[in-house]
C-alpha positions as CSV (number, residue, x, y, z in Angstrom):
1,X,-19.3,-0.9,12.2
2,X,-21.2,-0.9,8.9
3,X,-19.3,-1.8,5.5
4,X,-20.8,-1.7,2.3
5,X,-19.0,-3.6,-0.2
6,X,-19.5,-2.4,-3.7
7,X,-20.6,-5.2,-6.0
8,X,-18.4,-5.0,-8.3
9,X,-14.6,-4.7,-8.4
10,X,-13.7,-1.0,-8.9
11,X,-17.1,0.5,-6.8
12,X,-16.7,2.8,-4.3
13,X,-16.4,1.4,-0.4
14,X,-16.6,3.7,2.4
15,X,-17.0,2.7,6.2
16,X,-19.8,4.7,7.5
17,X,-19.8,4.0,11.8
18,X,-16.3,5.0,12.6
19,X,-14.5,4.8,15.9
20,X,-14.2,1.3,16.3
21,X,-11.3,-1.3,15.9
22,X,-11.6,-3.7,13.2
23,X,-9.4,-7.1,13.5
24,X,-6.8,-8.1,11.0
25,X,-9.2,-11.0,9.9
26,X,-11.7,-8.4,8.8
27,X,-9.2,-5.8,7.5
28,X,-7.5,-8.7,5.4
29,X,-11.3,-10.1,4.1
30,X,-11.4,-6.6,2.5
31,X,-8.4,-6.3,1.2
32,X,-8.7,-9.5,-0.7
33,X,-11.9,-8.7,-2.1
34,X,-11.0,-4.9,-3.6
35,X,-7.2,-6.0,-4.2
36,X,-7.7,-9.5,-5.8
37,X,-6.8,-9.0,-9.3
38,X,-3.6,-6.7,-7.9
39,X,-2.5,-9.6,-5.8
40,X,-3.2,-11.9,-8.3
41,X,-1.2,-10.1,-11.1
42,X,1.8,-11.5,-12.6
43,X,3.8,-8.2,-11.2
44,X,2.7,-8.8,-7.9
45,X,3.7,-12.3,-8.1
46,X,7.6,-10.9,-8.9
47,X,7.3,-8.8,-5.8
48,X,7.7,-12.1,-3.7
49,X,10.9,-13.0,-4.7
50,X,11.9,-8.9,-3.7
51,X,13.3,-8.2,0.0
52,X,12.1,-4.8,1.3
53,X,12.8,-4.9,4.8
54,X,14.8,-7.7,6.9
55,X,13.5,-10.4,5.8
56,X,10.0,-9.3,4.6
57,X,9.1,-9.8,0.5
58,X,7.9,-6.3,-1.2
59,X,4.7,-8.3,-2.1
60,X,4.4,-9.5,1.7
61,X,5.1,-5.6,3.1
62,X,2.5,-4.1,0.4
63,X,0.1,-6.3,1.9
64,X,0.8,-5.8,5.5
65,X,0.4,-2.3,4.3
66,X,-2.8,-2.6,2.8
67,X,-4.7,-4.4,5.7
68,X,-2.4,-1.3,7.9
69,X,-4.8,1.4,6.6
70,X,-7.9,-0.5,6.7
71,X,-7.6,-0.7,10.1
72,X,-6.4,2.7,10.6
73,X,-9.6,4.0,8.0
74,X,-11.6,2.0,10.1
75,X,-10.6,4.1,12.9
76,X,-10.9,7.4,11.6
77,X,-14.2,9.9,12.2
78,X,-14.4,10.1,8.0
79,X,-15.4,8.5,5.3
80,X,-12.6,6.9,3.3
81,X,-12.7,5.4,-0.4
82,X,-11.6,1.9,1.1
83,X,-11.2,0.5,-2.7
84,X,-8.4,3.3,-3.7
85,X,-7.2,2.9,-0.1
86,X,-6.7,-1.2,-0.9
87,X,-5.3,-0.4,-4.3
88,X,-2.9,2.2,-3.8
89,X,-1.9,0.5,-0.7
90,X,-1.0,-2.6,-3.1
91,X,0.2,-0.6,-5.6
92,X,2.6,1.6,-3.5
93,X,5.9,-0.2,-3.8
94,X,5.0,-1.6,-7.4
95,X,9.2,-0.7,-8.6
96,X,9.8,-4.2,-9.6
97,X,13.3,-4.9,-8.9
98,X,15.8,-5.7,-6.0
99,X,16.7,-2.3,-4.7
100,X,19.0,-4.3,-2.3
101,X,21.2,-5.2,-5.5
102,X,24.7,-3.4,-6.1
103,X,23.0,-1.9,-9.2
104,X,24.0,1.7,-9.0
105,X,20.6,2.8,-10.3
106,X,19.8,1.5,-7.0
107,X,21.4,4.0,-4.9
108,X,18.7,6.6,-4.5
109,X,16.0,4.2,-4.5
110,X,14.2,6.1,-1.3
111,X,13.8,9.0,-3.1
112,X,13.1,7.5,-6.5
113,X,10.9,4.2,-5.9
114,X,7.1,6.2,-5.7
115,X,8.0,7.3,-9.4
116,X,9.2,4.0,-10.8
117,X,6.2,2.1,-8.5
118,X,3.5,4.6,-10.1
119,X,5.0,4.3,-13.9
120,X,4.8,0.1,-13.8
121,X,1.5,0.4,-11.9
122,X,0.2,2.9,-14.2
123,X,1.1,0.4,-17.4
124,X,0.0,-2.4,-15.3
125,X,-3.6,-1.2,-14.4
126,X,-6.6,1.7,-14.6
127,X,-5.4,4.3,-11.5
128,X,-8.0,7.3,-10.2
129,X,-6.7,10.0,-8.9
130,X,-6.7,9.2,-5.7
131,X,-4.6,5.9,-6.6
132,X,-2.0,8.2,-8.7
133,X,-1.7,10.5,-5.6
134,X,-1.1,7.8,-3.4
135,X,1.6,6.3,-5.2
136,X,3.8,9.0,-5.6
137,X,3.6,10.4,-2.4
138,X,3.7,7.9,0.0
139,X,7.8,8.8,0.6
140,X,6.6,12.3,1.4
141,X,8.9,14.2,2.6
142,X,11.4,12.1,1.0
143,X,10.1,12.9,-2.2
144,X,8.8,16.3,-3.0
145,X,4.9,14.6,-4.2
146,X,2.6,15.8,-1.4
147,X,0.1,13.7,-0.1
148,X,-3.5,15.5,-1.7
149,X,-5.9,13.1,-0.3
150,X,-6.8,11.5,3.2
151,X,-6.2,8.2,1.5
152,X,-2.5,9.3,0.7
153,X,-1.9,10.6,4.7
154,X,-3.1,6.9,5.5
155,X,-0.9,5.4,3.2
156,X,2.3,7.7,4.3
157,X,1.1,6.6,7.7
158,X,0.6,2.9,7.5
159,X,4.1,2.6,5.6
160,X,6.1,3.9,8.1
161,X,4.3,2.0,10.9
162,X,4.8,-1.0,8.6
163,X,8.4,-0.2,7.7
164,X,9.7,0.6,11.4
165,X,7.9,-2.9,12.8
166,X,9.7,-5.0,9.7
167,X,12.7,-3.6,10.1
168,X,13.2,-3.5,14.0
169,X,12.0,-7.3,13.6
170,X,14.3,-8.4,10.6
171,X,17.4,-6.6,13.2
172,X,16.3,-8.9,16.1
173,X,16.0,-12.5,13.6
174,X,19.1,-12.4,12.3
């Protein structure tokens, strides 16, 4: 498989030899390298002290997430933009507060968290399109934002996968 990694933060990263599986390493290498100033951002750093699913940290499941649809781009017989993949994979469950809380603004959270995550991550940092669509959708059909972009079916995808293996492993821990 042949990767070429933009040289700067923001360029655009497509996989161009699909078909094959890539590791977690290599997925992870990526992610690092397109999400580093997300995972590095003082928002993100609040998402670890956030449950989202048994016993997994919002930070630690947006991660997970992230490296999910690298692997699953990877895979894929299309070219993906790998650095709004990363990003609004990061970005996706940006809501910033405990939605496991008695708070009674809380209640609806599954059908109102892609808004809430795309207004803090659009104050927070510069979203394309393709970062904006992937925020708000990736509850579809929860919510009623449909997924425009290949990068927001993977997304949709790799949360669910995510979600189902955190929370079927948080039931089995405890």
């Amino acid at each position: 498989m042949r990767i070429r990694l933009p040289q700067g933060n923001r360029g655009s990263l497509s996989v161009f030899y699909r078909g094959e599986n890539m590791g977690e390493s290599q997925a992870s290498k990526i992610v690092f390298r397109l999400g580093g100033d997300i995972l590095k951002s003082r928002g993100m750093a609040l998402e670890k002290g956030f449950r989202q699913h048994g016993t997994v940290s919002v930070y630690e499941h947006s991660l997970r997430v992230a490296v999910m649809c690298v692997m699953i781009a990877a895979l894929l017989p299309f070219r993906t933009d790998l650095t709004s993949l990363v990003r609004g994979a990061l970005l996706h469950d940006y809501f910033l507060y405990d939605w496991h809380s008695r708070d009674r603004s809380h209640r609806f959270h599954g059908f109102i968290h892609a808004k809430r995550a795309f207004q803090n991550a659009n104050r927070d940092f510069t979203l394309n399109r393709v970062e904006k669509n992937m925020i708000l959708s990736h509850m579809f059909p929860m919510n009623t934002v449909i997924p425009k972009y290949r990068e927001s079916v993977i997304l949709c995808t790799a949360d669910k996968l995510c979600a189902i293996r955190e929370t079927i492993s948080g039931s089995h821990n405890g």
